[in-house]
C-alpha positions, -999 to 999 in steps of 0.1 A, spaced: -167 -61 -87 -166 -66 -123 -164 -40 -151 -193 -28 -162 -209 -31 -197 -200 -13 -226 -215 26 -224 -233 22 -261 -266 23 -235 -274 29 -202 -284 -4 -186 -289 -14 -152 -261 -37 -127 -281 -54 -104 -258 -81 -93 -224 -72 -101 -198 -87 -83 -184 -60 -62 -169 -59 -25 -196 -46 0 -198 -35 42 -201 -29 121 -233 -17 139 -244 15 142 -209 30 156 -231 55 177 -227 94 172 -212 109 150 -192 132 171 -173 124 204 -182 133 241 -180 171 253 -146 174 267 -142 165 304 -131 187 326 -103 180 358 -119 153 373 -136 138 337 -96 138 330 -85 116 356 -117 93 345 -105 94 306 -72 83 317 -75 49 342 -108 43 310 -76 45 286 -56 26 311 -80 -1 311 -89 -4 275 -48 -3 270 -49 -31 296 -71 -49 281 -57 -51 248 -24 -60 256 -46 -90 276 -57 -99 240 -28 -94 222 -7 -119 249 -37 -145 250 -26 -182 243 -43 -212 237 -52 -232 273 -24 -263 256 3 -240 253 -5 -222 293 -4 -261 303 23 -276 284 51 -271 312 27 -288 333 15 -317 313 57 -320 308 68 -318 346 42 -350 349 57 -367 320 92 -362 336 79 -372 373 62 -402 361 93 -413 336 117 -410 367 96 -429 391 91 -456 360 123 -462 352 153 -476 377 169 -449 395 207 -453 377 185 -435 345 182 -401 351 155 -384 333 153 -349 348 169 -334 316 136 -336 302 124 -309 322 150 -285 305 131 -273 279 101 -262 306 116 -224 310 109 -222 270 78 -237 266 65 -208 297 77 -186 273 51 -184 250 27 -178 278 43 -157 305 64 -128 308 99 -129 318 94 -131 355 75 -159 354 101 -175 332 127 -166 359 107 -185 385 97 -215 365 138 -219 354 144 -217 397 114 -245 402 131 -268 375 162 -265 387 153 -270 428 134 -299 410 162 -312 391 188 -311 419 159 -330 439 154 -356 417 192 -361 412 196 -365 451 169 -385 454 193 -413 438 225 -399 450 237 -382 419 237 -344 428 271 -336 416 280 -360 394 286 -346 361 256 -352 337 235 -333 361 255 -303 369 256 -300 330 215 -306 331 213 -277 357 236 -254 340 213 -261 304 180 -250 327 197 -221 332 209 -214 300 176 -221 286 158 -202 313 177 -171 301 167 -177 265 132 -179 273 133 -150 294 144 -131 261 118 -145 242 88 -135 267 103 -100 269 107 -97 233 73 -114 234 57 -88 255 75 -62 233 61 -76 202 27 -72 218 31 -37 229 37 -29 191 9 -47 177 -15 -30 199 -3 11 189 -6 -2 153 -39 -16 160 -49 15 180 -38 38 151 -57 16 126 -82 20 145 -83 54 149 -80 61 111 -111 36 108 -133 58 119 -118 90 108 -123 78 70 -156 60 81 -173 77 109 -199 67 131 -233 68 116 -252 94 134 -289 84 150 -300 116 136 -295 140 108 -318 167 100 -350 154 99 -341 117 97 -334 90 119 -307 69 106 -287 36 113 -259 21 98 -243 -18 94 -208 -21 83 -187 -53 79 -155 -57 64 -144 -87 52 -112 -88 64 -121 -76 105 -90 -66 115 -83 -44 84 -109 -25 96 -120 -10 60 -129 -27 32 -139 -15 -2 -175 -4 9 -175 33 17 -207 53 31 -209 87 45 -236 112 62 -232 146 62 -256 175 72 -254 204 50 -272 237 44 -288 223 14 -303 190 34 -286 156 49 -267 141 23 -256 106 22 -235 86 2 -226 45 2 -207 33 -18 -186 3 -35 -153 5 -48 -138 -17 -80 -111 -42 -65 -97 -51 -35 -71 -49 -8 -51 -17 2 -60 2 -32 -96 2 -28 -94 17 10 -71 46 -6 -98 48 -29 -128 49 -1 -108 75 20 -103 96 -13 -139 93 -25 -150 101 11 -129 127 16 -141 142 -17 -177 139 -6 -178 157 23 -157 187 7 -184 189 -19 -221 185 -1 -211 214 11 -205 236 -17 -225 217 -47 -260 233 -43 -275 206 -69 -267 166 -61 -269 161 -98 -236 182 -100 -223 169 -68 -223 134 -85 -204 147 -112 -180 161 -91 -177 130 -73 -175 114 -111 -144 138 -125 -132 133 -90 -128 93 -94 -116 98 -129 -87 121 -124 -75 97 -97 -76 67 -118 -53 87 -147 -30 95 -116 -30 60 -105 -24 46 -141 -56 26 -138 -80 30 -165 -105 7 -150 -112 23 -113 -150 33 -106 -170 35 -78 -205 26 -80 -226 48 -56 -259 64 -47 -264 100 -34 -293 107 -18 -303 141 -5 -335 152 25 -341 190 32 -362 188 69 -396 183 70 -399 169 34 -416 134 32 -399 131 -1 -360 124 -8 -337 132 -40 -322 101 -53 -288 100 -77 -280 60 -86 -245 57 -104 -243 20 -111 -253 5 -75 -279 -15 -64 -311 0 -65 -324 10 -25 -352 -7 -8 -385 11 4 -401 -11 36 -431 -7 50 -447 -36 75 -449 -64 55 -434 -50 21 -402 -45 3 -398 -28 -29 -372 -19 -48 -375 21 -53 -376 28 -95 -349 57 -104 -326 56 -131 -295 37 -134 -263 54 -144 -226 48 -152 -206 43 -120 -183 73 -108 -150 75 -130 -168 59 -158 -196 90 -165 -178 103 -198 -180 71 -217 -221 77 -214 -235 89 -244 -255 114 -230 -257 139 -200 -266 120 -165 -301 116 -158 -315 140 -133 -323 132 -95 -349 114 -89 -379 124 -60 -389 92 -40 -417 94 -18 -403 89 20 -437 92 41 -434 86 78 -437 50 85 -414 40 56 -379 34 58 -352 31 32 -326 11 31 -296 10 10 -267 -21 7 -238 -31 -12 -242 -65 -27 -222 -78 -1 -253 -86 17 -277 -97 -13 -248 -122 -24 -239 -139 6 -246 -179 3 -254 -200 26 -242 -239 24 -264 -248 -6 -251 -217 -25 -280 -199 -25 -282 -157 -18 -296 -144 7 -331 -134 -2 -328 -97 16 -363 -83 2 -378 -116 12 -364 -113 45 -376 -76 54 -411 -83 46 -410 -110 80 -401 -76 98 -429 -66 120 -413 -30 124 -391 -11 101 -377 10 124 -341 19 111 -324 2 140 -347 -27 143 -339 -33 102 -302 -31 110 -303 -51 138 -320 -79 122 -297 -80 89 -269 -81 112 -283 -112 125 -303 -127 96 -269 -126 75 -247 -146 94 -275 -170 104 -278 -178 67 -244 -177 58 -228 -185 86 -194 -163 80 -194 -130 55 -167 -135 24 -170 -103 12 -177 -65 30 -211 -58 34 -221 -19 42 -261 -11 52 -279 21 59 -314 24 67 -329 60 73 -369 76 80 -385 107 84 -387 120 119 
């Protein structure tokens, strides 16, 4: 995301650079808790999913699983190949390594055993058993047996460790970015986020729903920047949020919270040029109408069958950049939301993905081909549309798409 223009006027960022953002994560909130026998179910699930990851985590390529294979030939066909006063069984040394990168230690223990019953059968197969070259060959199997038992234990441990970091990581995924509800207050809602980096888990795209006694309230977002700053700037902008939907009656004022907010922590941080650019959008149930705060973002699409437009509302300075505007924020704006019409909001990950040629994905192009603009069906289809044009996302991409019940 680039800087913004200079704040002598108010102007409008339609295709900034700026990092954007996995399917609708499901509900919000977890299951009920189970009771005695729901426990001994949560625990041989958690034993399976643990299972499974480890699975993962230990997977190797099919070369690597038949290396020691492909080498025991080698060796068998050298020592047939050759006369019998060359002795080539050394070559199979190296085998208890190579099963190594593929098994655990007991398999390693067993392959070392089957080299070395092979070895000392090759070597009496020419009447060599003890002569001196071989007992040092057997002795070197064993040696490097025990080395490659290390290595598949420490291997194994390795694995073990990658898998609590990726469970915690996970875990802290979607406490900062929770599962986009189907329903809040009176709409139905669905929610596509993609980071660009997949096993970070969070990019600089941030979005949030939160139910309130003044209406739903949701908020997506795009940080400035990239990397490990811009997710301590989603979590703290998120975190923020949902502190004060709850207490800000007006969303004008709640986006200047969320503005003073993002400026305090870029004086903390030393860095003058953080800003989020956001909207804020706020329902109250059974209004077909929605309250509509733009800081710098994108502007949201309204779809109906066969249309996409872009909804009009003013445009201004992101979050943490609000005092260098010459005047006071303009006020929320009403957007009609009848039922039947759904509105979508992105991060320009998504409108400035390119496909071989270099060309964008044309997103209000492609929503008028949609025959129904269900929320789901909308985020179902840009889920697919995007990759199919450009193959592999560069950069986050964060959707939501909501309607009147």
């Amino acid at each position: 995301m680039t800087a913004p223009p200079a704040p002598a006027a108010r102007t409008r960022h339609r295709h900034r650079p700026q990092p954007a953002g996995h399917h609708r994560p499901g509900p919000a909130h977890g299951p009920a808790p189970a009771g005695p026998s729901g426990s001994a179910g949560s625990s041989r699930a958690a034993g399976a999913r643990w299972e499974a990851a480890m699975a993962r985590a230990l997977r190797t390529p099919t070369w690597v699983r038949l290396l020691p294979v492909l080498l025991l030939v080698a060796d068998l066909v050298v020592e047939w190949a050759v006369p019998g006063s060359v002795a080539a069984g050394f070559l199979l040394t190296v085998i208890p390594v190579v099963v190594a990168f593929s098994g655990g230690p007991a398999l390693v223990a067993t392959a070392t055993c089957v080299t070395v019953a092979l070895q000392t059968l090759l070597a009496l197969r020419v009447g060599h058993l003890t002569e001196q070259h071989h007992l040092w060959t057997y002795l070197a199997t064993a040696l490097a047996g025990t080395v490659g038992a290390g290595l598949a234990w420490q291997r194994r441990r390795q694995a073990r460790d990658l898998v609590r970091v990726r469970a915690v990581a996970d875990t802290l995924q979607h406490t900062v970015l929770r599962p986009v509800p189907a329903r809040a207050g009176g709409l139905r809602t669905a929610g596509l986020y993609h980071p660009a980096q997949a096993d970070v888990g969070i990019g600089g795209d941030l979005y949030e729903v939160c139910e309130t006694e003044y209406g739903t309230r949701i908020l997506l977002g795009d940080v400035r920047g990239k990397g490990l700053d811009a997710v301590r700037t989603v979590a703290d902008v998120i975190g923020a949020f949902r502190v004060a939907a709850h207490e800000t009656a007006e969303l004008g004022e709640l986006a200047d919270k969320l503005d003073r907010h993002v400026r305090r922590g870029a004086e903390q941080d030393g860095d003058r040029e953080l800003f989020v650019t956001a909207v804020l959008l706020q329902h109250r149930p059974g209004a077909d109408e929605i309250d509509l705060v733009n800081r710098g973002h994108l502007a949201p699409l309204l779809l109906a069958p066969g249309s996409a437009g872009t909804v009009p509302c003013a445009d201004d300075l992101p979050l943490g950049l609000g005092h260098l505007a010459p005047g006071p924020a303009e006020p929320p704006a009403s957007v009609p939301l009848p039922p039947g019409r759904t509105l979508v909001l992105h991060t320009d990950g998504l409108t400035e993905a390119r496909d071989r040629t270099g060309a964008f994905y044309p997103l209000a192009a492609r929503l008028t081909t949609l025959p129904a603009t269900d929320p789901d069906a909308v985020v179902a289809f840009l889920d697919h549309d995007v990759r199919r044009h450009a193959g592999s996302l560069t950069d986050d991409v964060a959707v939501l798409a909501f309607a009147t019940t």
